[in-house]
C-alpha positions as CSV (number, residue, x, y, z in Angstrom):
1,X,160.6,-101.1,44.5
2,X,162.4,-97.8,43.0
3,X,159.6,-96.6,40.7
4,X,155.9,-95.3,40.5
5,X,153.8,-97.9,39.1
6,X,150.8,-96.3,38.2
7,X,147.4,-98.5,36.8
8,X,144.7,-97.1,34.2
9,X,141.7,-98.7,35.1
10,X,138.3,-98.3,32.0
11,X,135.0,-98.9,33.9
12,X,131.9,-99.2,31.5
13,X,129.8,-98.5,34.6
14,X,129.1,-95.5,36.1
15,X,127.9,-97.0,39.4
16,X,131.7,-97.2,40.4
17,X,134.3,-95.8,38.2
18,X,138.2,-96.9,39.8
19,X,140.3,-95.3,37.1
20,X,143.4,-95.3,38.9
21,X,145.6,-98.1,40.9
22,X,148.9,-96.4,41.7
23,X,151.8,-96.7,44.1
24,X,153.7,-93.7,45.0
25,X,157.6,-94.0,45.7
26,X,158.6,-90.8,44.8
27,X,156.1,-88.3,46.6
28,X,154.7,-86.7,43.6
29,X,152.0,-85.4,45.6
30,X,153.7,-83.4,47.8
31,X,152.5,-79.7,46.7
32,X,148.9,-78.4,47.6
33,X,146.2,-80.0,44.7
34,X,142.5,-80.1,44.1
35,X,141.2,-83.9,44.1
36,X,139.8,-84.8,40.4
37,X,138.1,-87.5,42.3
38,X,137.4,-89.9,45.4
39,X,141.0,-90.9,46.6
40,X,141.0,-94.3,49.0
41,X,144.9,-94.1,50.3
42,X,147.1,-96.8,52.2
43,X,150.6,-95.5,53.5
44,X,152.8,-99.2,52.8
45,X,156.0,-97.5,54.6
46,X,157.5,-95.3,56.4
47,X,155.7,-92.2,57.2
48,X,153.6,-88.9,55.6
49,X,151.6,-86.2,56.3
50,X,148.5,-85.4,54.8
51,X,147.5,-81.7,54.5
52,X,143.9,-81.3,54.0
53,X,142.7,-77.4,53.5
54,X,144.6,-76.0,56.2
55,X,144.8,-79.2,58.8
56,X,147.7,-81.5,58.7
57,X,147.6,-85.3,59.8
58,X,150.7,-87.5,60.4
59,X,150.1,-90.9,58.8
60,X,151.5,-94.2,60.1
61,X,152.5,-97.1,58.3
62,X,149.1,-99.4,57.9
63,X,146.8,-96.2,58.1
64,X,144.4,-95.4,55.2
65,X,143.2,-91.9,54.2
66,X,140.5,-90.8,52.5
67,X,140.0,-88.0,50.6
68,X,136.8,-86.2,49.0
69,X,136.5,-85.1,45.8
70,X,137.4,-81.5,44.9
71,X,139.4,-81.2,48.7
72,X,142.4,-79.3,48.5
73,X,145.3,-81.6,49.6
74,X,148.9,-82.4,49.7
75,X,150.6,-86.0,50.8
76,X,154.5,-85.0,51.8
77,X,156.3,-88.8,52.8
78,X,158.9,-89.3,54.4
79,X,162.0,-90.9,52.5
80,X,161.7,-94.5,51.7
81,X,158.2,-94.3,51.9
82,X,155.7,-95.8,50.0
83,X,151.6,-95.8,49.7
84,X,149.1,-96.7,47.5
85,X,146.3,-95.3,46.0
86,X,142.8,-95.6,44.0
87,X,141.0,-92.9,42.4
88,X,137.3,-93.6,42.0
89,X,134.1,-91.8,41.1
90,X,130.5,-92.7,40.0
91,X,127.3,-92.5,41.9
92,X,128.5,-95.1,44.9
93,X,131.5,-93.5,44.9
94,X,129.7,-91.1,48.0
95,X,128.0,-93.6,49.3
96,X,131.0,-95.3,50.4
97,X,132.1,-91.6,51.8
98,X,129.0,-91.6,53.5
99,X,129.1,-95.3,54.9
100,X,132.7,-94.4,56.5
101,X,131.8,-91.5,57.9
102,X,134.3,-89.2,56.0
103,X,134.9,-85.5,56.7
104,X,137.6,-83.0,56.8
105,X,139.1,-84.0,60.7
106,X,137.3,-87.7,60.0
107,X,139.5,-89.1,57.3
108,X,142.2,-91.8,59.1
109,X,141.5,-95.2,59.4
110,X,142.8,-97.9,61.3
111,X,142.2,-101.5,59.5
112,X,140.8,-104.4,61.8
113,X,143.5,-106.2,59.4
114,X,147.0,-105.6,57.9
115,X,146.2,-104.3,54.2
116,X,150.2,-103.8,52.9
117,X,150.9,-107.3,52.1
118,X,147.2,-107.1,50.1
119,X,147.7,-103.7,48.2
120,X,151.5,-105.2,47.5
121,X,150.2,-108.3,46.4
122,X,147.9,-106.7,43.5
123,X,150.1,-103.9,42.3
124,X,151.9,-107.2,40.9
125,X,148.9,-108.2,39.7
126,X,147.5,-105.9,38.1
127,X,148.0,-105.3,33.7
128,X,146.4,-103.4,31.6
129,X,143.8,-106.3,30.7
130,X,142.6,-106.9,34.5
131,X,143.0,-103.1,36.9
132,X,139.6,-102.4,36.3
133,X,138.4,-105.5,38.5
134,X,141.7,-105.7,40.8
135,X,141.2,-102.1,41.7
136,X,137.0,-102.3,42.3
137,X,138.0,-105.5,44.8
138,X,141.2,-103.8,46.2
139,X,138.6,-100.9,47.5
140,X,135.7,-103.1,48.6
141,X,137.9,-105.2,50.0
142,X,139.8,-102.2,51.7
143,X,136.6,-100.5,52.9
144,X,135.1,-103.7,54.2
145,X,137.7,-103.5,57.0
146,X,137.5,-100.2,58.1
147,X,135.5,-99.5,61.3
148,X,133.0,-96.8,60.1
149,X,133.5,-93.6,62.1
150,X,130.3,-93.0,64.2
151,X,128.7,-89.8,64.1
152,X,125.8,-88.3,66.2
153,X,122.4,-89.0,64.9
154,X,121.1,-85.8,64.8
155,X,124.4,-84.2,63.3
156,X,123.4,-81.2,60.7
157,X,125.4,-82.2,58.0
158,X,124.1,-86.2,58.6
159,X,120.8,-84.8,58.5
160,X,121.5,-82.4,55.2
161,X,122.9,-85.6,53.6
162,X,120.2,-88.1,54.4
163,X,117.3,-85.7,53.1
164,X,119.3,-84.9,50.1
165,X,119.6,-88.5,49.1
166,X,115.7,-88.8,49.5
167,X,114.8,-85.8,47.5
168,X,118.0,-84.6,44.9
169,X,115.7,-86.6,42.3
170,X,112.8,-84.0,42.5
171,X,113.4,-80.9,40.0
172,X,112.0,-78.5,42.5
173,X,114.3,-79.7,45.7
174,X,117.2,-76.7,47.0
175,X,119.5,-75.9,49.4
176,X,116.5,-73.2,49.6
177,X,114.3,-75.6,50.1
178,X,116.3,-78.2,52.6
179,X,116.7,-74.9,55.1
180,X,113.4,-74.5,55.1
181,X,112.8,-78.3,56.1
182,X,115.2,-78.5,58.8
183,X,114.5,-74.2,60.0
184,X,118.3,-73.5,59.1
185,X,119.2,-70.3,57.7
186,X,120.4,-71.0,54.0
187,X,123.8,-69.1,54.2
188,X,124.8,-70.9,57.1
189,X,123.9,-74.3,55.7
190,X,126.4,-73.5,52.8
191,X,129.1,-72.2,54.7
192,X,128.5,-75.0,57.5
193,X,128.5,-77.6,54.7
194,X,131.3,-76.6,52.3
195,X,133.8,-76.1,55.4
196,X,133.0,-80.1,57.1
197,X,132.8,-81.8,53.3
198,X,135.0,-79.5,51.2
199,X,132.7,-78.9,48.2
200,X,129.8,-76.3,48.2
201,X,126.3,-77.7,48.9
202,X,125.1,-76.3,44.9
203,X,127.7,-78.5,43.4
204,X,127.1,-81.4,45.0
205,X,123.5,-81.6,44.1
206,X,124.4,-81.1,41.2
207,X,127.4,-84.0,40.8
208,X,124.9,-86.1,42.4
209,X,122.1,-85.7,40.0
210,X,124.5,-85.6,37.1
211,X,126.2,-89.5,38.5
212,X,122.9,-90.6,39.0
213,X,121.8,-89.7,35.6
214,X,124.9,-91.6,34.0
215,X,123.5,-94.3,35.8
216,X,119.7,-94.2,34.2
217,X,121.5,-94.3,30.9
218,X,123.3,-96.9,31.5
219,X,119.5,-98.6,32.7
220,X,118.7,-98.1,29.1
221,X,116.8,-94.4,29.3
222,X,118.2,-93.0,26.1
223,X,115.9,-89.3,25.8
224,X,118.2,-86.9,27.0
225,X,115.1,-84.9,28.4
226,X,114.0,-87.8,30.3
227,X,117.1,-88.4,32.0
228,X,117.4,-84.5,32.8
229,X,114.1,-84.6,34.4
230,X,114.4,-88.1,36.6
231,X,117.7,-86.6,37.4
232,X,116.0,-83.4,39.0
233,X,117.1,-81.2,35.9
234,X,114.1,-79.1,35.1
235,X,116.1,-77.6,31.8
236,X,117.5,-80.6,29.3
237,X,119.9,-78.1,27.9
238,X,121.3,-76.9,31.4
239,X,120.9,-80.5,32.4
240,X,123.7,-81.0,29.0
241,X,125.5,-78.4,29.7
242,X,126.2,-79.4,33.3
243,X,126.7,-83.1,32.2
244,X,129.5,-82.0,30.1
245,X,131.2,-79.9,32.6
246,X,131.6,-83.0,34.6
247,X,131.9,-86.0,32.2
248,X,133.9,-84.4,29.1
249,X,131.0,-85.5,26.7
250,X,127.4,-84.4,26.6
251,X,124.8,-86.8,27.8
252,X,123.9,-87.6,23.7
253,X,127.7,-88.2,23.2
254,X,127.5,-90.5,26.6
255,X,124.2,-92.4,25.2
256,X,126.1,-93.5,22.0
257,X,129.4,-94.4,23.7
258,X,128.1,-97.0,26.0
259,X,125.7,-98.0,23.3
260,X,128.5,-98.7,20.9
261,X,129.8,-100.4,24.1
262,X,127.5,-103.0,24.8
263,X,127.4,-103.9,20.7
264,X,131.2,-104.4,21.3
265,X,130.8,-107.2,24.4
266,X,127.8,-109.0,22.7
267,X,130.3,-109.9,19.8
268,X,133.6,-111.1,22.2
């Protein structure tokens, strides 16, 4: 295969968004970028190296990479190469991050099965009517055989990430107030955090509050100030303000849209 082929994929559901299925041929990711989103990556040929921040990993044919959102990357292959990708985001888009064990020198995978016959096999597949569903299955099915990397039970950022799933839903929950749970002095949680995931701890509260509240609407809680405040958003109009920084539409503008939505599928 000589060209790109590259999938649009329209999720109505925030719980996982795959809005790109593409194969690479002509390493168009070879300078330095900032990842617009969750990236699961196979390499179907050949060879590459991936450049996260400032550490740089060879990739062998068979090998998938991961990489988090916001991370500063670069994939440079080898001629004649080829590897896949899917772009994904919503709220259990970090959860599968978190099941693998993902982190800036944790991101290679081995599969306990060959995947390039697979990934090959749907790119074929795959039309503007039916990418949506082949990617979703292409990444369970990619992460369901991939040995999750183990990390140490009492690992800092393990810990910062388990408490901040528990709590990111009450209003009054920090990165002041997580230091002061675990006795960790709060600049060195931040720096400690943003240098192992590649995002600062501040915004990922907040993209996790803002994903999960995409998902309450989408549960059928329609008052913006409700959803700001089961979110952990004390202020609806920061809360709206912050919504639209990371969806493009405010969460009003989100409430219609997949309202007018579901009226569309009742009538097909």
């Amino acid at each position: 295969m000589s060209e790109n082929i590259c999938r649009f994929g329209f999720s109505n559901s925030a719980d996982l968004i795959c809005d790109r299925f593409v194969l690479e041929v002509k390493n168009a990711q070879s300078r330095q970028q900032i990842a617009s989103g969750y990236f699961i990556n196979i390499l179907l040929s050949g060879s590459a190296l991936l450049t996260l921040e400032s550490a740089t990993h060879q990739i062998s044919q068979g090998e998938v990479f991961v990489i988090d959102k916001n991370q500063s990357f670069s994939i440079d292959a080898a001629p004649d190469s080829a590897y896949g990708y899917i772009r994904f985001n919503g709220r259990r888009a970090r959860e599968i991050l978190q099941r693998l064990g993902v982190s800036n020198n944790n991101c290679i995978f081995t599969p306990t099965v060959p995947l390039e016959e697979f990934w090959n096999t749907c790119f074929k597949a795959a039309n503007d009517k039916n990418t949506d569903l082949i990617s979703e299955a292409v990444l369970l099915y990619t992460v369901a055989n991939l040995t999750p990397i183990q990390q140490k039970k009492n690992s800092l950022i393990a810990q910062m990430l388990s408490i901040t799933s528990e709590c990111f839903c009450d209003k009054s929950f920090s990165l002041t107030r997580l230091a002061a749970r675990i006795n960790y002095d709060t600049k060195y949680l931040s720096t400690v955090f943003k240098k192992e995931k590649g995002i600062g701890y501040r915004e990922y509260l907040r993209e996790l509050r803002v994903d999960h509240a995409s998902f309450l609407i989408e549960q059928g809680v329609v008052s913006v100030k409700n959803v700001a405040l089961l979110s952990g958003f004390s202020d609806a109009l920061y809360f709206s303000k912050v919504f639209k920084q990371s969806k493009g539409i405010t969460p009003s503008e989100y409430i219609n849209k997949f309202n007018e939505k579901k009226e569309e599928e009742k009538w097909k």
